[in-house]
C-alpha positions as protocol buffer text, in pm:
chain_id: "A"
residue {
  index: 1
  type: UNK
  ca { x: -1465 y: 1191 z: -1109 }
}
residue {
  index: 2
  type: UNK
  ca { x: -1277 y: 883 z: -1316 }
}
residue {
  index: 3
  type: UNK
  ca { x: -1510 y: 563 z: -1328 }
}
residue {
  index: 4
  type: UNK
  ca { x: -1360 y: 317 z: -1064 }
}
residue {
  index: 5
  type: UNK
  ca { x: -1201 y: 2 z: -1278 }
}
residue {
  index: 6
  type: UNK
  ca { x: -1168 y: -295 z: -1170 }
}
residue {
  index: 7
  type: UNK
  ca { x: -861 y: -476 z: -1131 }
}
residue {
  index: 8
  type: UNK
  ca { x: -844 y: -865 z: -1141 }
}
residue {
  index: 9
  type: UNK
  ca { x: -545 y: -1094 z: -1033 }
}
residue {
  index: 10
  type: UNK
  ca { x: -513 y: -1353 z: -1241 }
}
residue {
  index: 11
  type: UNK
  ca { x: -116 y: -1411 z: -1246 }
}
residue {
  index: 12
  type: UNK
  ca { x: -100 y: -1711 z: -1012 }
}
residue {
  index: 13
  type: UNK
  ca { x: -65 y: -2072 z: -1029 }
}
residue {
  index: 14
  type: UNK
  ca { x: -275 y: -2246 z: -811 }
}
residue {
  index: 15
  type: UNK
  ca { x: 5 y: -2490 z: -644 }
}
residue {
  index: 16
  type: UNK
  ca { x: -200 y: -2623 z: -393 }
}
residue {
  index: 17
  type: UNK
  ca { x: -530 y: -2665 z: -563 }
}
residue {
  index: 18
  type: UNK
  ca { x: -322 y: -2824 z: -895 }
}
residue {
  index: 19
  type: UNK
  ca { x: -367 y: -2647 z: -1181 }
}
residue {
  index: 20
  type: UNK
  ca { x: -475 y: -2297 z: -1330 }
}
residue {
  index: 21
  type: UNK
  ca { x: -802 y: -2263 z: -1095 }
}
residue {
  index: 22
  type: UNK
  ca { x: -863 y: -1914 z: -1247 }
}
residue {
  index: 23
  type: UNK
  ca { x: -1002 y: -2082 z: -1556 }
}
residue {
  index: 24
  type: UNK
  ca { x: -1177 y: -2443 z: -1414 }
}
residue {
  index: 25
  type: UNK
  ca { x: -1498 y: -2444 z: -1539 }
}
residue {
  index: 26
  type: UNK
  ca { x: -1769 y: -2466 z: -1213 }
}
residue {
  index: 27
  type: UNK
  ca { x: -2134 y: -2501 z: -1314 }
}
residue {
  index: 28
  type: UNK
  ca { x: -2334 y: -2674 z: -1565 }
}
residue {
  index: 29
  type: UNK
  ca { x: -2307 y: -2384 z: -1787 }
}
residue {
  index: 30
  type: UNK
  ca { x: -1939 y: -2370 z: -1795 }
}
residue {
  index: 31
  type: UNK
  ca { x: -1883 y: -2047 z: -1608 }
}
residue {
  index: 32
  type: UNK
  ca { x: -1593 y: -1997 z: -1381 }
}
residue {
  index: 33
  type: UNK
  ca { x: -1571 y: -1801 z: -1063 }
}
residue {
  index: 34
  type: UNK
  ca { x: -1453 y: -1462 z: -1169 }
}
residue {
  index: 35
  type: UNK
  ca { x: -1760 y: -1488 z: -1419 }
}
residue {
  index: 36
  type: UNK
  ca { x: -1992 y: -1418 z: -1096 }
}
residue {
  index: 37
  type: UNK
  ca { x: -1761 y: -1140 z: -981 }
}
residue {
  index: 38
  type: UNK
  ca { x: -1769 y: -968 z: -1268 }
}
residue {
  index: 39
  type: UNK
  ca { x: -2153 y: -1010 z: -1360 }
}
residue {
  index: 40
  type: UNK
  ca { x: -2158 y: -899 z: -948 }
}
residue {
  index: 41
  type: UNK
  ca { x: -1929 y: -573 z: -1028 }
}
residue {
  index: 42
  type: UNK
  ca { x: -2110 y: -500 z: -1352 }
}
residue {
  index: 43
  type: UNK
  ca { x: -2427 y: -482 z: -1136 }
}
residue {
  index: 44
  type: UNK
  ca { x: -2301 y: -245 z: -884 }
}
residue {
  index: 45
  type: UNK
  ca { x: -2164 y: -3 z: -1107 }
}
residue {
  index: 46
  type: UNK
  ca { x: -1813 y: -92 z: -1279 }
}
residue {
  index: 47
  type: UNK
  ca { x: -1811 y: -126 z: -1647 }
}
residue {
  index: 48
  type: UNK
  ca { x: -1468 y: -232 z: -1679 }
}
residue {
  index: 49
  type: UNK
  ca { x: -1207 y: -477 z: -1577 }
}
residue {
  index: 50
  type: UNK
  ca { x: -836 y: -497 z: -1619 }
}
residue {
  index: 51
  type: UNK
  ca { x: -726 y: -863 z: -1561 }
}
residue {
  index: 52
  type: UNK
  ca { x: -369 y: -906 z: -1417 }
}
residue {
  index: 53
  type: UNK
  ca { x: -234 y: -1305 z: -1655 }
}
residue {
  index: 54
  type: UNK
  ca { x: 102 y: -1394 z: -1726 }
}
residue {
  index: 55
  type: UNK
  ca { x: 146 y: -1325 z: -2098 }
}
residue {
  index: 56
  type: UNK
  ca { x: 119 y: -1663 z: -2213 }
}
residue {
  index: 57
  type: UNK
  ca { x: -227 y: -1761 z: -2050 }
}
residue {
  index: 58
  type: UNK
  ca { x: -339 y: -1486 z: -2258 }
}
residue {
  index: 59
  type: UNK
  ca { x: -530 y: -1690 z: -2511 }
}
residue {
  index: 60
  type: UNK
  ca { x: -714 y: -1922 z: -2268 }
}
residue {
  index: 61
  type: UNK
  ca { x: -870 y: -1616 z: -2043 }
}
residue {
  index: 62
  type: UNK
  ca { x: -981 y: -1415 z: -2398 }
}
residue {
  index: 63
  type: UNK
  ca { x: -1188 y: -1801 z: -2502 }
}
residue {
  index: 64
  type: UNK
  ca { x: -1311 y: -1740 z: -2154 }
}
residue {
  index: 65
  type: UNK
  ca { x: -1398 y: -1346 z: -2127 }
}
residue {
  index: 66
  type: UNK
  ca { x: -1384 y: -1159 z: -2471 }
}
residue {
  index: 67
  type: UNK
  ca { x: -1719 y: -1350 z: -2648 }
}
residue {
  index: 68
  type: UNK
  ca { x: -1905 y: -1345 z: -2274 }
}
residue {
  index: 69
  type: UNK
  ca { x: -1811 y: -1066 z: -2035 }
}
residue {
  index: 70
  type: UNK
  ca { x: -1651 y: -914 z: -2296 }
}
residue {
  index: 71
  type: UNK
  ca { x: -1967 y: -853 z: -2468 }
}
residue {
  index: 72
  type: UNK
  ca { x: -2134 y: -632 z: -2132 }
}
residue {
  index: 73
  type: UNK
  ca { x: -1781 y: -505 z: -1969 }
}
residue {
  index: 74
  type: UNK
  ca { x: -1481 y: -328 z: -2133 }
}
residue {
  index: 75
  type: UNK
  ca { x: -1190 y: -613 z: -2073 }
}
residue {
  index: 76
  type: UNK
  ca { x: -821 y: -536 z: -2071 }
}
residue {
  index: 77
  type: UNK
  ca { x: -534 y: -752 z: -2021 }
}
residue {
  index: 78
  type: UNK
  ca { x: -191 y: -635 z: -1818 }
}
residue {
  index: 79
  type: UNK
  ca { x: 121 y: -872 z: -1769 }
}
residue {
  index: 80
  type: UNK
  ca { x: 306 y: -946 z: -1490 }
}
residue {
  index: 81
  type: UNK
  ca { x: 621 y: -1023 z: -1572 }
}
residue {
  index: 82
  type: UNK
  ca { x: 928 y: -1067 z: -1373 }
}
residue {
  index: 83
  type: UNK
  ca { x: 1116 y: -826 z: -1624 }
}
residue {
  index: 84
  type: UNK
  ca { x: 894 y: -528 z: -1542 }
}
residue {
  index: 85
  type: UNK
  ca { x: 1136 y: -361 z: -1301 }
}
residue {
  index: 86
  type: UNK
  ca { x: 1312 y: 1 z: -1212 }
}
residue {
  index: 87
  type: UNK
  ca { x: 1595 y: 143 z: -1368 }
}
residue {
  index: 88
  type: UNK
  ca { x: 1915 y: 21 z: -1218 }
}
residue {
  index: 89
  type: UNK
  ca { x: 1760 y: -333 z: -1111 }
}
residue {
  index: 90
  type: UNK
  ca { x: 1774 y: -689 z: -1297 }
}
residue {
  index: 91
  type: UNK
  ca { x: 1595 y: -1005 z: -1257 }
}
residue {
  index: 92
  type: UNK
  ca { x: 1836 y: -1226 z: -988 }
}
residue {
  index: 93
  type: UNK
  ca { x: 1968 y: -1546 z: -1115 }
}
residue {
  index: 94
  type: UNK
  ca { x: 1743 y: -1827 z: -1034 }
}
residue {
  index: 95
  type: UNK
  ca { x: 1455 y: -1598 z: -940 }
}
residue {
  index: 96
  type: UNK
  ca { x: 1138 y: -1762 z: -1141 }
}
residue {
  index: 97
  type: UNK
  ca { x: 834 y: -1671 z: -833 }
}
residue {
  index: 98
  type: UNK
  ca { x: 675 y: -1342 z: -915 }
}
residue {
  index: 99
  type: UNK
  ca { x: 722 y: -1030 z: -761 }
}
residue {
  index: 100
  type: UNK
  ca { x: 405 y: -1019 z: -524 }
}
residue {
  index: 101
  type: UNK
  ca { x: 15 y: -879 z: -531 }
}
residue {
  index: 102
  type: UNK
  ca { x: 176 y: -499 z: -543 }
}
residue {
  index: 103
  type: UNK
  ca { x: 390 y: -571 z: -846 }
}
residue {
  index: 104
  type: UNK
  ca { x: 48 y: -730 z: -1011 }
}
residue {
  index: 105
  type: UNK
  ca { x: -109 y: -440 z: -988 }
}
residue {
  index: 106
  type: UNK
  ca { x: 116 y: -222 z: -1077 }
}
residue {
  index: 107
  type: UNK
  ca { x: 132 y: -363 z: -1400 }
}
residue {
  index: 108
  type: UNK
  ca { x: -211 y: -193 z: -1456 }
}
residue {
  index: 109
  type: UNK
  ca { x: -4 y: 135 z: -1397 }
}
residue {
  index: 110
  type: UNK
  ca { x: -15 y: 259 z: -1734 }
}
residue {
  index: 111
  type: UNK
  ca { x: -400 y: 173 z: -1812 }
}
residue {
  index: 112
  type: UNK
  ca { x: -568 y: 328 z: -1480 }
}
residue {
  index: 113
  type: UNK
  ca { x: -579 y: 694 z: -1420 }
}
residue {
  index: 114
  type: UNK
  ca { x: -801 y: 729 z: -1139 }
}
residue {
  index: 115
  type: UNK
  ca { x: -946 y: 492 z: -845 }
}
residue {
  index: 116
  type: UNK
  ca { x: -979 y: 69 z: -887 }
}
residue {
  index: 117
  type: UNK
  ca { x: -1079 y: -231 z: -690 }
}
residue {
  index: 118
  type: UNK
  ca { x: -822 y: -489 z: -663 }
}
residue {
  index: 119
  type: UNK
  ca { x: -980 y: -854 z: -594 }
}
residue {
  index: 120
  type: UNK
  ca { x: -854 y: -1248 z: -682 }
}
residue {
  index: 121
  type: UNK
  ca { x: -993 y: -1426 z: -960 }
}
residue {
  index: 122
  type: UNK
  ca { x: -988 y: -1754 z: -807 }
}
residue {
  index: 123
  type: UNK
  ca { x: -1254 y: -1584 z: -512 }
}
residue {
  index: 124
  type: UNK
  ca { x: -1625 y: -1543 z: -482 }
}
residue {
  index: 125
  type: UNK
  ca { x: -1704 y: -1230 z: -285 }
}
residue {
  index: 126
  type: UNK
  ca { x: -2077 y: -1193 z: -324 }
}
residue {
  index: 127
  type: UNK
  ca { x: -2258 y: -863 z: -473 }
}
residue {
  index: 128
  type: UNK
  ca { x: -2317 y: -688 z: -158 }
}
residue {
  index: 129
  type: UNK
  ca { x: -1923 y: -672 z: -167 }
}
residue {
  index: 130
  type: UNK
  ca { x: -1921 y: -537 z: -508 }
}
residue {
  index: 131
  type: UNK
  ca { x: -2191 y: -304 z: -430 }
}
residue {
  index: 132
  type: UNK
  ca { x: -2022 y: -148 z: -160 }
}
residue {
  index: 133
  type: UNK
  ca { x: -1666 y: -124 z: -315 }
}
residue {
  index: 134
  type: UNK
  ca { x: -1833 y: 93 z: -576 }
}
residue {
  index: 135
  type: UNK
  ca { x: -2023 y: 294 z: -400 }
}
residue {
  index: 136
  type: UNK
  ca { x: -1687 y: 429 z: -172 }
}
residue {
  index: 137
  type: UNK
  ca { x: -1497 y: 442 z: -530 }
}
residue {
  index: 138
  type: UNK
  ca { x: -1764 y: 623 z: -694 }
}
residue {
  index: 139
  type: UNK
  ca { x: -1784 y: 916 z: -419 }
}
residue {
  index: 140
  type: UNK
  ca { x: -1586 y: 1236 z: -356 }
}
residue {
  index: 141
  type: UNK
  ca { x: -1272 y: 1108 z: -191 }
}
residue {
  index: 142
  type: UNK
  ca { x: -908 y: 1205 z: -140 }
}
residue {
  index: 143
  type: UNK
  ca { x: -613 y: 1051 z: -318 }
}
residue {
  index: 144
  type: UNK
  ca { x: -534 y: 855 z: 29 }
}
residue {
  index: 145
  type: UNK
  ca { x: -893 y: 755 z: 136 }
}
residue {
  index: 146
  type: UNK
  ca { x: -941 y: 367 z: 61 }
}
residue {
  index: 147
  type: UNK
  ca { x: -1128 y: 90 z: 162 }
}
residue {
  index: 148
  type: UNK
  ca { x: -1147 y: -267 z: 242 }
}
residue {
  index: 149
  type: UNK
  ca { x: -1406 y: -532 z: 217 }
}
residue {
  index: 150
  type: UNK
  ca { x: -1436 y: -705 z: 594 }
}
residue {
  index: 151
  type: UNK
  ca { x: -1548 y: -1062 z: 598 }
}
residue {
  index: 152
  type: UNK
  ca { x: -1670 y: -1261 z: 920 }
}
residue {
  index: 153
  type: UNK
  ca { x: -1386 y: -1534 z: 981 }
}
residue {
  index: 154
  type: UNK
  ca { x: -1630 y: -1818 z: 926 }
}
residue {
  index: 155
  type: UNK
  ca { x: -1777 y: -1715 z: 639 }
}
residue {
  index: 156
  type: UNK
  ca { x: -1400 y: -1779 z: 477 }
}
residue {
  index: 157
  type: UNK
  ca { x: -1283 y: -2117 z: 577 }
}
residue {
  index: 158
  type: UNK
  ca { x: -1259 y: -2429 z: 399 }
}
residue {
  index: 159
  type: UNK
  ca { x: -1290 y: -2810 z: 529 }
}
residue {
  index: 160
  type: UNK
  ca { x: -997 y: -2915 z: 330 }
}
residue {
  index: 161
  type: UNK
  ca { x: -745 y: -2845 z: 507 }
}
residue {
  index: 162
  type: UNK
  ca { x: -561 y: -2472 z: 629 }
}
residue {
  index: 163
  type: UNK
  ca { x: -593 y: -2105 z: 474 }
}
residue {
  index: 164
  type: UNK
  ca { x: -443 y: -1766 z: 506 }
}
residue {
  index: 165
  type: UNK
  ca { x: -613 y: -1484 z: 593 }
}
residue {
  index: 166
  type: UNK
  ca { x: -535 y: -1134 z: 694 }
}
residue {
  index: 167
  type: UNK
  ca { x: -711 y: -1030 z: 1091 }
}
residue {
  index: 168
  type: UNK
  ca { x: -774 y: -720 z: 1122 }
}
residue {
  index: 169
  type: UNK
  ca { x: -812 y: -492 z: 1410 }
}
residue {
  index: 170
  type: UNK
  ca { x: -1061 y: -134 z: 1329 }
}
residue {
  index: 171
  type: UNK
  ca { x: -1103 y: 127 z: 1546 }
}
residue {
  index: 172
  type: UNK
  ca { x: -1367 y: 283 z: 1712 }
}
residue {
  index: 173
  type: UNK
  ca { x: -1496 y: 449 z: 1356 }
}
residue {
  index: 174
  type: UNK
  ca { x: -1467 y: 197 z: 1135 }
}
residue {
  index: 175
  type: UNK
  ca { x: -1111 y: 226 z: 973 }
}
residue {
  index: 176
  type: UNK
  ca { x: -849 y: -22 z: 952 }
}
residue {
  index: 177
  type: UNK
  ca { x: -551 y: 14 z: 1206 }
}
residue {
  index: 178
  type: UNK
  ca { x: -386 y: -345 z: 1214 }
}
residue {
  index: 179
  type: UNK
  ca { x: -410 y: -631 z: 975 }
}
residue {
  index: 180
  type: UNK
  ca { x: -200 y: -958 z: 1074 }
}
residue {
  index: 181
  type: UNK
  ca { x: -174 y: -1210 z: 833 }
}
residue {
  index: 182
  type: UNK
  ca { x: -209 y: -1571 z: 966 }
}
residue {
  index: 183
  type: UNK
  ca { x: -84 y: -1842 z: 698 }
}
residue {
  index: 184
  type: UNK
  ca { x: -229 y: -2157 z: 906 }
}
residue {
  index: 185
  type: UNK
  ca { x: -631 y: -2110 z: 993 }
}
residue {
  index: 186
  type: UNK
  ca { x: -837 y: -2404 z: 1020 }
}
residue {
  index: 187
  type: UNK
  ca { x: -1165 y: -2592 z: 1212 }
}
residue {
  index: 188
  type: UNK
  ca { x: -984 y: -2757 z: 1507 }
}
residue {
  index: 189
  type: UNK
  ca { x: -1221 y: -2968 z: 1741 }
}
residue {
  index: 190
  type: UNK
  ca { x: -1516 y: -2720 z: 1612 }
}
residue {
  index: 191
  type: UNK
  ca { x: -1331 y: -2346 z: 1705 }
}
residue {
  index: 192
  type: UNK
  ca { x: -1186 y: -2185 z: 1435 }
}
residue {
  index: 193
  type: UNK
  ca { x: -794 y: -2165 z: 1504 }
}
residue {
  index: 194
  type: UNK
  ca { x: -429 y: -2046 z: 1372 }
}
residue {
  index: 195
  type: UNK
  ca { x: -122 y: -2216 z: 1427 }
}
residue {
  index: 196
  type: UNK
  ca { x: 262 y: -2052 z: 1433 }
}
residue {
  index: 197
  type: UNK
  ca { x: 414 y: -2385 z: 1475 }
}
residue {
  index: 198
  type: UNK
  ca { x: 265 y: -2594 z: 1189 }
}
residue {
  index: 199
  type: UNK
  ca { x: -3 y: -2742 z: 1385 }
}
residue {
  index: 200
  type: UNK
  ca { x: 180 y: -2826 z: 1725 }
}
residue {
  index: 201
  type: UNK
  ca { x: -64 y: -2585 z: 1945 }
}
residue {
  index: 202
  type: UNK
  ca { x: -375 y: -2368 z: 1827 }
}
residue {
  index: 203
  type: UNK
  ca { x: -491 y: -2050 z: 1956 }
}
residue {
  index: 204
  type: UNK
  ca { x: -834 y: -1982 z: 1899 }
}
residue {
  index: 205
  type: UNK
  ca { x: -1000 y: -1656 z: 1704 }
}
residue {
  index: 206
  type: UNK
  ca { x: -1337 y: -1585 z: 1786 }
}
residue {
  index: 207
  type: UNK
  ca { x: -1623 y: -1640 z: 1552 }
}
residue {
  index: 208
  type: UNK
  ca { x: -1725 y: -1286 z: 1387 }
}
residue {
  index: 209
  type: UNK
  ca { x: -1324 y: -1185 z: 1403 }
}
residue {
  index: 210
  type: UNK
  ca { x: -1336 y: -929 z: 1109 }
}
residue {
  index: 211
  type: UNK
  ca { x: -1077 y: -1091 z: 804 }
}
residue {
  index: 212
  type: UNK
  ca { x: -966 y: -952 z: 450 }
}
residue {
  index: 213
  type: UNK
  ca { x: -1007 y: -1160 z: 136 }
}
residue {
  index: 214
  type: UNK
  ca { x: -801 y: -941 z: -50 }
}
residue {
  index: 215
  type: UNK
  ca { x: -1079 y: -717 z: -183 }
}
residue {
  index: 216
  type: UNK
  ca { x: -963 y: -324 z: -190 }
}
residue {
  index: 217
  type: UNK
  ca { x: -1107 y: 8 z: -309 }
}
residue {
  index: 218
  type: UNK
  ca { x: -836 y: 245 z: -383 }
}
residue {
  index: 219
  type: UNK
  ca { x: -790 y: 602 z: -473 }
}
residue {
  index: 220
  type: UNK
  ca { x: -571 y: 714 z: -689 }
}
residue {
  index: 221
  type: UNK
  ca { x: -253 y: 770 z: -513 }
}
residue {
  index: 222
  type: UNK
  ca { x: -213 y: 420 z: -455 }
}
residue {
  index: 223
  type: UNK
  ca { x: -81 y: 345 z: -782 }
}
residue {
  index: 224
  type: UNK
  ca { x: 240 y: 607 z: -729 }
}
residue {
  index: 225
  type: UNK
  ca { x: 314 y: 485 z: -365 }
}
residue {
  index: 226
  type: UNK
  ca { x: 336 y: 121 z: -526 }
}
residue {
  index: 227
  type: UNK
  ca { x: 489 y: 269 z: -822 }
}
residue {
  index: 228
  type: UNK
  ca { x: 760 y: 506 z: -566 }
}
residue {
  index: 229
  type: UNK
  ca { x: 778 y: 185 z: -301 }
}
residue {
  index: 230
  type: UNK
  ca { x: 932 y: -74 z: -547 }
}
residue {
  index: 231
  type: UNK
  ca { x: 1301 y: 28 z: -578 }
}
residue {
  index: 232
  type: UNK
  ca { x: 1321 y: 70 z: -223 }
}
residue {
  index: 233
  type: UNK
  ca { x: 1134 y: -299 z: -180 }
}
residue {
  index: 234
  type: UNK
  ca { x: 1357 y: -434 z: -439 }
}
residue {
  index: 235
  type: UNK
  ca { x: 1710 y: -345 z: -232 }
}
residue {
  index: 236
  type: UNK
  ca { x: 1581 y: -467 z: 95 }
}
residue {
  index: 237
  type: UNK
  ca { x: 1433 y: -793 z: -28 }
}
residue {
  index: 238
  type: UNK
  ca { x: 1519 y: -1209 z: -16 }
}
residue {
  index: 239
  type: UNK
  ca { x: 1625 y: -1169 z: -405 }
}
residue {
  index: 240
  type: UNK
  ca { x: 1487 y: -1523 z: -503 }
}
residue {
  index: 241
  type: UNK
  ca { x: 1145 y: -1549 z: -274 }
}
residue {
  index: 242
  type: UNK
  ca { x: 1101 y: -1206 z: -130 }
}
residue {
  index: 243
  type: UNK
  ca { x: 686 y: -1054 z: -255 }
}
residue {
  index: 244
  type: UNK
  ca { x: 584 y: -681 z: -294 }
}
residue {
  index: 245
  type: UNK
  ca { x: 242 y: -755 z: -96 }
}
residue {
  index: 246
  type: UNK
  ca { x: -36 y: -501 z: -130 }
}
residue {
  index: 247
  type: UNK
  ca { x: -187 y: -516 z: 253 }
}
residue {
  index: 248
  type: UNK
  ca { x: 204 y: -458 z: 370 }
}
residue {
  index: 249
  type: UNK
  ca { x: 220 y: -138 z: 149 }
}
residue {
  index: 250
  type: UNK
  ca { x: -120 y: -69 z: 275 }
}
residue {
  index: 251
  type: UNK
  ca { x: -61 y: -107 z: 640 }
}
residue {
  index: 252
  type: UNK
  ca { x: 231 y: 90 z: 595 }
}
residue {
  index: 253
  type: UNK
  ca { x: 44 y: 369 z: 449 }
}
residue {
  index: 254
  type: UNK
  ca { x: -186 y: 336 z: 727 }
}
residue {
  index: 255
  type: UNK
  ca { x: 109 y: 305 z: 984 }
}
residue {
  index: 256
  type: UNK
  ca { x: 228 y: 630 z: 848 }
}
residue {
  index: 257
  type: UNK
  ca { x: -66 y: 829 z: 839 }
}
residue {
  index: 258
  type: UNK
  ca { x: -74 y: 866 z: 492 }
}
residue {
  index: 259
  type: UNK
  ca { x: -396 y: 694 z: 438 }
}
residue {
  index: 260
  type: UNK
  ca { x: -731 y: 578 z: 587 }
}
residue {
  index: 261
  type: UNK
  ca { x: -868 y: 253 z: 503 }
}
residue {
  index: 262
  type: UNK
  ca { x: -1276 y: 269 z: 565 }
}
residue {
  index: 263
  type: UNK
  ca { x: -1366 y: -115 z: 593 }
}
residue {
  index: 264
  type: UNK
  ca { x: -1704 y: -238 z: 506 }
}
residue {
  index: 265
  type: UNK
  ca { x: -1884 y: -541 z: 661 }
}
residue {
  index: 266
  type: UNK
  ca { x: -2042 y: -806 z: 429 }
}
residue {
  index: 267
  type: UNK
  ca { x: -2261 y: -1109 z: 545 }
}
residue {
  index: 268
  type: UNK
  ca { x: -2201 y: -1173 z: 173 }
}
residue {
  index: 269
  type: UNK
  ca { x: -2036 y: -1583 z: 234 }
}
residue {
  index: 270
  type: UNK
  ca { x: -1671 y: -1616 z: 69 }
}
residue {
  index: 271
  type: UNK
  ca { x: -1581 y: -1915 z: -185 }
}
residue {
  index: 272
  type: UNK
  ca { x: -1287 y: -2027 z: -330 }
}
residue {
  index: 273
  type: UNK
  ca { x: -1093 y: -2294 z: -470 }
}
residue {
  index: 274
  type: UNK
  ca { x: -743 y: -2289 z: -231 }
}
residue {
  index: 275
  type: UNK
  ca { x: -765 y: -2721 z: -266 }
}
residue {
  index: 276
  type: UNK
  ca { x: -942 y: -2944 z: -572 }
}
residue {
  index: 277
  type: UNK
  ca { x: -1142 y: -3068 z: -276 }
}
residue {
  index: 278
  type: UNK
  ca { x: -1331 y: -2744 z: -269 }
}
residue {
  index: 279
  type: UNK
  ca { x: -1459 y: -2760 z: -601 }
}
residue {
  index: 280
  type: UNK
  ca { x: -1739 y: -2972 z: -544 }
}
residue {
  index: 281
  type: UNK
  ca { x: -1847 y: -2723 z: -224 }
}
residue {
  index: 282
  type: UNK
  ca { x: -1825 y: -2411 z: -495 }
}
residue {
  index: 283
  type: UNK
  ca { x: -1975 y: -2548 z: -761 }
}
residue {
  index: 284
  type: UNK
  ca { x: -2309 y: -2651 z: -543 }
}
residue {
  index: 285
  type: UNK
  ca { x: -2332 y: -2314 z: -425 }
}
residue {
  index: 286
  type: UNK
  ca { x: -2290 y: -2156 z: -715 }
}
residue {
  index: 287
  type: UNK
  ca { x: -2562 y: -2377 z: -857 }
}
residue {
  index: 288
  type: UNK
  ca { x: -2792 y: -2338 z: -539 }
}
residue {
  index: 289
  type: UNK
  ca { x: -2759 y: -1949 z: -583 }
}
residue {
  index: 290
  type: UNK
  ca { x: -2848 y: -1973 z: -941 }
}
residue {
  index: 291
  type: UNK
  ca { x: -3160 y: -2258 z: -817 }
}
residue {
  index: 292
  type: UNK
  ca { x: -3277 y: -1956 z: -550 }
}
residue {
  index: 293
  type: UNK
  ca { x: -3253 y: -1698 z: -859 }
}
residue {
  index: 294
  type: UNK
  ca { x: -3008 y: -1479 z: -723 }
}
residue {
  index: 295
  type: UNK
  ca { x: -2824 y: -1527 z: -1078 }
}
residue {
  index: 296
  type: UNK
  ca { x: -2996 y: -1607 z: -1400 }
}
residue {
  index: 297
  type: UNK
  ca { x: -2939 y: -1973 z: -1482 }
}
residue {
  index: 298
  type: UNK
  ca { x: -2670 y: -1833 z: -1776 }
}
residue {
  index: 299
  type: UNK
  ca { x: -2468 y: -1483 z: -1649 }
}
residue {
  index: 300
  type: UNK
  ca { x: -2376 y: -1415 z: -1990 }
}
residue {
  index: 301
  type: UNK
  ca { x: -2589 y: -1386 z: -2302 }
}
């Protein structure tokens, strides 16, 4: 059995928080969120990371990583580039967004060999998460047997305004079948709701309503069906805003009966950094986690 890697996405501009969240500094000891997920997956098990950057943030992550992580974890660094395409296809005039989560990590392609974690670098997850991830990675499995970390729905929203989130439906054994992605999920009158018409009505999901943060064990036959699903995505798509999205190639693969997806339930609390608002929220927990010593008071040293 490969060691399972871990794959970080760290390609994308924050637009709506303001700036390159990946990197904002948020504690007193100047670490930043994917700091904590990587101390987290270096304590269940994975000893090294591949982070997904657009080639000229390169320099600010390695001030960040190389002389800290870099020092416990084995740190590599993969482009996404709009470039990186199939014979037989350019980049379309006036296309500048990238090509989606599925195109990230496939730019790992030629540095991972066997299963990996996918997760965002702007997220906290929690170590039972991380713990769990590994654990499914690290067993016997088949080259189409993944698995998904489950979140409670109100353990992932913010005060600050509307998120995304992916609601998924799971059978009677535990696996995946649906996952619907809702783009407008917020607190309305105390009941967690999602809007389809910009906020003119609001149907309600019920507290405990498993979501996905994004956070996926894989085997390794994932990286040739993203690898093999490209060209094909690339002819049918909007050229100019059209993403290669990693839960629609999963769910496909699911759809198909290609693969199983085995989620696992964490009580683990989700934080990120979708508005500048949140940053004060993040940064206290982080802090109160650290106060409680479920971190040391510096991760790396």
């Amino acid at each position: 059995m490969k060691e399972p890697v871990l794959v970080v996405m760290a390609a994308g501009m924050g637009s709506r928080y303001g700036g390159l969240k990946q990197i904002d500094k948020m504690t007193d000891t100047g670490e930043i969120i994917v700091d904590f997920s990587l101390y987290d997956a270096m304590m269940a098990g994975f000893d090294k990371a591949v982070f997904v950057i657009k080639r000229e943030n390169e320099k600010d992550f390695r001030e960040l990583l190389d002389n800290r992580a870099g020092k416990h974890m084995d740190i590599g660094y993969a482009y996404q580039e709009l470039t990186d395409l199939p014979k037989g296809h350019d980049v379309p005039s006036k296309r500048v967004k990238p090509w989606g989560t599925a195109h990230a990590v496939m730019s790992c392609r030629h540095m991972i060999d066997g299963p990996f974690a996918v997760i965002n670098a702007d997220d906290y997850y929690g170590p039972m998460a991380f713990h769990g991830v590994y654990e499914f990675l690290a067993g016997p499995r088949g080259p189409y047997e993944f698995c998904m970390e489950g979140y409670a729905l109100e353990n992932t929203v913010t005060e600050n305004g509307h998120v995304s989130r992916g609601i998924c439906t799971i059978d009677e054994k535990g696996y995946l079948s649906d996952i619907v992605e809702r783009t407008m999920i917020q607190e309305v009158d105390g009941a967690i709701c999602f809007s389809e018409d910009e906020g003119e009505t609001w149907t309600k999901l019920e507290r405990g309503t498993t979501v996905s943060m994004n956070f996926w064990g894989y085997s390794a036959g994932m990286m040739d069906e993203l690898v093999k699903g490209f060209p094909e995505f690339l002819d049918d798509c909007d050229p100019l805003k059209g993403e290669y999205l990693i839960p629609k190639v999963t769910d496909d693969l699911i759809k198909s009966g290609k693969a199983s997806v085995k989620v696992l339930k964490t009580d683990d609390r989700w934080y990120g950094v979708t508005y500048r608002d949140d940053r004060e929220q993040v940064k206290n927990a982080l802090e109160s986690m650290k106060d409680k010593g479920l971190y040391p008071d510096k991760l790396w040293k």
